[in-house]
C-alpha positions in Angstrom: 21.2 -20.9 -8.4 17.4 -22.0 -7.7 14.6 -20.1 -8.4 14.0 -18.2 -5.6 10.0 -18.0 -5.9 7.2 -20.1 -5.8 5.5 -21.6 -8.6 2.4 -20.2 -7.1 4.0 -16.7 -7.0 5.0 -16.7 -10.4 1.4 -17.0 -11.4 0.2 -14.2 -9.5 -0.1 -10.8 -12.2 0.7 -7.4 -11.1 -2.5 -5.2 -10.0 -3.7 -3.3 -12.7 -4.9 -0.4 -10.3 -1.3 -0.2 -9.4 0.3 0.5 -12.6 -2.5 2.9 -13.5 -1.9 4.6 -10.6 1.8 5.0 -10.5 1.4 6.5 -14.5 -0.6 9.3 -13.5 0.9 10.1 -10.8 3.7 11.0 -12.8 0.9 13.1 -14.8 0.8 17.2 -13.9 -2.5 18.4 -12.5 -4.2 14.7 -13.7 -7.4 13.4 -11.2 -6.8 10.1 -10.3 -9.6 7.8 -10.4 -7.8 4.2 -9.9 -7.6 4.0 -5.8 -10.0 4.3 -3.3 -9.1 7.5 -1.6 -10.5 11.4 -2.0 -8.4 14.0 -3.4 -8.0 15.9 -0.5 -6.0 15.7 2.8 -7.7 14.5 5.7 -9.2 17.1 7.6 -7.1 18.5 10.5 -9.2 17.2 13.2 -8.8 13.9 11.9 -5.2 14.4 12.0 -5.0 15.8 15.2 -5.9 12.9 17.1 -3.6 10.9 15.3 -1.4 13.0 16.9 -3.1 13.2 20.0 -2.1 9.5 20.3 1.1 9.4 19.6 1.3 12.0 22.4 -0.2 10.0 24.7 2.0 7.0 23.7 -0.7 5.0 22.4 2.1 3.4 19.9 2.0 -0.3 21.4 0.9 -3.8 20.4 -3.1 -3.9 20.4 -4.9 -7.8 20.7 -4.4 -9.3 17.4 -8.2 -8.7 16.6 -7.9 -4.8 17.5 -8.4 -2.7 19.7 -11.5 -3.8 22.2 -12.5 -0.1 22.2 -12.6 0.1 18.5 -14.6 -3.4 17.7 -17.3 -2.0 20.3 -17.7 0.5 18.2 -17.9 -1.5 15.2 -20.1 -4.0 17.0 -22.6 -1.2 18.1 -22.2 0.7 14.5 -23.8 -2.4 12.9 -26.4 -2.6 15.3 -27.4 0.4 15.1 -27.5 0.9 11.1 -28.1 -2.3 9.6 -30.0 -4.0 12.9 -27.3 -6.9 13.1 -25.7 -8.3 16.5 -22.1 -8.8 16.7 -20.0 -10.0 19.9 -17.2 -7.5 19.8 -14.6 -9.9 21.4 -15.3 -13.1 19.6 -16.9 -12.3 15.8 -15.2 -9.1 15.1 -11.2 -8.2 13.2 -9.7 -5.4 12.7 -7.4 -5.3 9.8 -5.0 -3.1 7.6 -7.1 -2.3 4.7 -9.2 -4.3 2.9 -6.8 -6.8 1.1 -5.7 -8.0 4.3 -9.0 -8.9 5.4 -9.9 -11.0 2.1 -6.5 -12.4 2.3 -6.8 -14.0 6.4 -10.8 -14.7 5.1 -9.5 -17.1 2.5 -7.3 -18.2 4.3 -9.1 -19.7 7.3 -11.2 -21.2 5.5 -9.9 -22.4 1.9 -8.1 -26.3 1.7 -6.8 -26.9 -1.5 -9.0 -27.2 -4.6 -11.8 -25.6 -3.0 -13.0 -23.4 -5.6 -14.1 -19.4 -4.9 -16.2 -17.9 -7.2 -15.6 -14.5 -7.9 -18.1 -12.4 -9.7 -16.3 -9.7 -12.4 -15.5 -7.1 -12.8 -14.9 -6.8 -9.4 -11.7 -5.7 -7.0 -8.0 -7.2 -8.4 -7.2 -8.6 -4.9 -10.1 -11.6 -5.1 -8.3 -13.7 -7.6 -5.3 -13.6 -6.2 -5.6 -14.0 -2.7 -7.8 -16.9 -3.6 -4.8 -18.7 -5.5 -2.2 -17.6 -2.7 -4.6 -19.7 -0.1 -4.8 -22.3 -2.8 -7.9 -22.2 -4.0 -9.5 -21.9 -7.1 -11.2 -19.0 -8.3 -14.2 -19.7 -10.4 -15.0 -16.3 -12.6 -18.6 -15.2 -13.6 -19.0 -12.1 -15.6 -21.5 -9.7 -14.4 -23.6 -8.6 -17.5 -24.4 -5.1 -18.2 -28.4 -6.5 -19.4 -28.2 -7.1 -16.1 -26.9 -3.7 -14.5 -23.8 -5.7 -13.3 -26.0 -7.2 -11.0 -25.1 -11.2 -10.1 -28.2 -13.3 -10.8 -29.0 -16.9 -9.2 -28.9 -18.2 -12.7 -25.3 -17.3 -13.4 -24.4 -18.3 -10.2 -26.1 -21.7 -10.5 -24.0 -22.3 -13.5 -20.6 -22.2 -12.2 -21.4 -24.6 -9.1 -20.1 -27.6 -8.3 -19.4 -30.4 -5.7 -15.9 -28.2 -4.9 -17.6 -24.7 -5.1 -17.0 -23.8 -1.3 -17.4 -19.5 -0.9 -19.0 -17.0 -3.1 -17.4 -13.4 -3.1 -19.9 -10.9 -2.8 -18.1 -7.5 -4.0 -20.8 -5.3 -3.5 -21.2 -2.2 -3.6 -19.0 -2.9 -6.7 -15.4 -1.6 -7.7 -15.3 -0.6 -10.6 -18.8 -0.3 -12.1 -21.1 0.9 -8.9 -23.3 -1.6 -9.0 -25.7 -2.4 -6.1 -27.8 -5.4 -4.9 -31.2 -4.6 -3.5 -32.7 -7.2 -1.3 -34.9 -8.8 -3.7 -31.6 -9.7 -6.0 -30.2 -10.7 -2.5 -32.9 -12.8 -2.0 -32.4 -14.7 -4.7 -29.2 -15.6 -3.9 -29.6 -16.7 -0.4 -31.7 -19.3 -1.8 -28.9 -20.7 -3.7 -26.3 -20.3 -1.2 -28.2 -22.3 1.1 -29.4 -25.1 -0.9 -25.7 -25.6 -1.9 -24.2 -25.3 1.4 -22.0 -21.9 0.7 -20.0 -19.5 2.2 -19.9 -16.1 1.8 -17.2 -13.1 1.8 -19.6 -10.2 1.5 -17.6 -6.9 0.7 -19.4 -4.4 1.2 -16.9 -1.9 2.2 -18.8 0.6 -0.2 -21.5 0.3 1.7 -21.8 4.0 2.5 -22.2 4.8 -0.9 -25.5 3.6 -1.9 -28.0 6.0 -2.8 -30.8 4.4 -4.2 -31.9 3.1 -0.9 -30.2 1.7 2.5 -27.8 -0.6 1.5 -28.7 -4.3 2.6 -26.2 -6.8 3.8 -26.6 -10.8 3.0 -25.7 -11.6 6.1 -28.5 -9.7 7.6 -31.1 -12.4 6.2 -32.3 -15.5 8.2 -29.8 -18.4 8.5 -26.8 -16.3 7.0 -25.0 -14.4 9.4 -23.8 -18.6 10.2 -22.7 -18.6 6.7 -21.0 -14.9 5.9 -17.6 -13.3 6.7 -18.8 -9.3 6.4 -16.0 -6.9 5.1 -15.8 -3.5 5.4 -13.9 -0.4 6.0 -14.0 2.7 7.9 -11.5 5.4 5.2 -14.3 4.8 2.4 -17.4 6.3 4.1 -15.2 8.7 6.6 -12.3 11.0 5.1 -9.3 9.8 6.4 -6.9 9.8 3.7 -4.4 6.9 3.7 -5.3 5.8 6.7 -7.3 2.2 6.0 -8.9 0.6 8.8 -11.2 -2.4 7.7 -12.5 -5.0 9.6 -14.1 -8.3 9.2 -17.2 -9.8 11.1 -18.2 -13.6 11.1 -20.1 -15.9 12.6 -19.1 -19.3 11.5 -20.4 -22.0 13.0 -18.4 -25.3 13.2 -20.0 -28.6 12.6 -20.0 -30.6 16.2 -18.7 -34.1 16.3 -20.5 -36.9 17.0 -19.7 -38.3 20.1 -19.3 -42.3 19.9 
C-alpha cells in the first residue's frame, strides 16, 4: 500500500512544548512551565458567562472573521491602547489560538520558495507552518550580547531577492525578550528598503514591564506592510479558552490599466 502522507508532512518534527508538557503532566505536584496558560482555573465569572451563553443558545455559526461584536471590541481595544485604527469588518480575524492565526497568515500570503525568516528561539509553530504553506523558513539566531534582541545587521544578512515576510515573535517565547522602539526602528528601515512583510506576534504584549509595549505596525508606512497577532487568554485569565486574532492592512498593488 502507498504511503499515506505527504512528503511535506513527513518533514514536519513533533513540538517540543508538546512532549514536555505531556512528561510532566504525568509528574505529582510538578509546575508546568512549557504552555502558555496560568496554573489556576479561570475565575468563576469568567465561567459563568460561558455559561451564560450556552443558555441563551449563543452555540451557532459566527462570520468566518468572528463575531462583529467581538472585532469591535478588538478594533476599539487597539485604539485606545496602542493609538492604531482598525476597520472591524474588513482588517480584523478572529481565530482559535494563536497557531491558527500564523498558519491562515502564511498562508495568504506565501507562493512557493518564498522564504520567511524566523528569528530564534522563538515559538515551535513558525517553522512549521511556514513549510506547510511552502515556504522557506530562513533562521537567525537571536544573541544573548544582544539581550535576544533582533538587530538590522543580522537581519540584513539573511536577505535575499526571495526573502518575502519577517516574523516578528515579540514579546518572545521562550526568553522574554522585548523590542523598544529604537530597536524597532531600526528594523523598519530595513523592512522597507527591502520591500517586506511582516507577521508581528505580539500576543505577549501585555507582559512588558519595562515600558508600554510598542507595535511595528504602529510606525509610518507599516500598518500597509504588517499582519498584527495577538491573543486575548495571555493578558486576561481564561484558562484554555484561546481567542487570538489577527489585524492587517495589506495593500494590493493596482494594475495598470492599458
Amino acid at each position: 500500500m502507498r504511503d499515506p502522507l505527504s512528503s511535506t508532512i513527513k518533514t514536519i518534527q513533533p513540538s517540543g512544548i508538546r512532549k514536555f508538557f505531556d512528561i510532566v503532566s504525568e509528574m505529582k505536584d510538578a509546575i508546568s512551565l512549557g504552555v502558555g496558560e496560568p496554573d489556576f482555573d479561570t475565575p468563576w465569572h469568567i465561567r459563568d458567562e460561558g455559561i451564560y451563553s450556552l443558555e441563551k443558545g449563543r452555540t451557532f455559526y459566527t462570520s468566518n472573521a468572528g463575531l462583529k461584536e467581538l472585532k469591535v471590541e478588538i478594533a476599539r481595544y487597539l485604539d485606545r491602547r496602542y493609538g492604531m485604527t482598525y476597520d472591524y469588518n474588513k482588517e480584523i480575524m478572529v481565530t482559535v489560538g494563536g497557531s491558527e492565526a500564523i498558519d491562515i497568515a502564511l498562508r495568504a500570503m506565501l507562493d512557493a520558495g518564498d522564504e520567511v525568516i524566523i528569528p530564534q528561539p522563538s515559538y515551535v509553530s513558525y517553522v512549521p507552518c511556514t513549510v506547510l504553506a511552502g515556504g522557506t523558513p530562513v533562521i537567525v539566531e537571536l544573541k544573548e550580547e544582544n539581550d535576544f534582541r533582533l538587530t538590522a545587521e543580522d537581519l540584513e544578512a539573511v536577505i535575499t531577492p526571495k526573502t518575502k515576510i519577517l516574523i516578528m515573535p515579540f514579546p518572545n517565547n521562550p526568553t522574554g525578550a522585548i523590542m523598544e522602539k529604537a530597536d524597532l526602528e531600526a528594523i523598519v528601515q530595513v523592512v522597507k528598503e527591502h520591500d517586506l512583510f511582516v507577521i508581528s506576534d505580539e500576543i505577549y504584549s501585555e507582559l512588558t514591564y519595562v515600558d508600554k509595549h510598542v507595535s511595528i505596525a504602529s510606525f509610518p508606512g507599516m500598518k500597509e506592510r504588517t499582519v498584527l497577532l495577538s491573543l486575548i487568554h495571555i493578558s486576561e485569565p481564561t484558562r484554555r479558552t484561546p481567542i487570538s486574532y489577527a489585524v492587517f492592512c495589506l495593500k494590493k498593488k493596482k494594475k495598470k490599466l492599458l
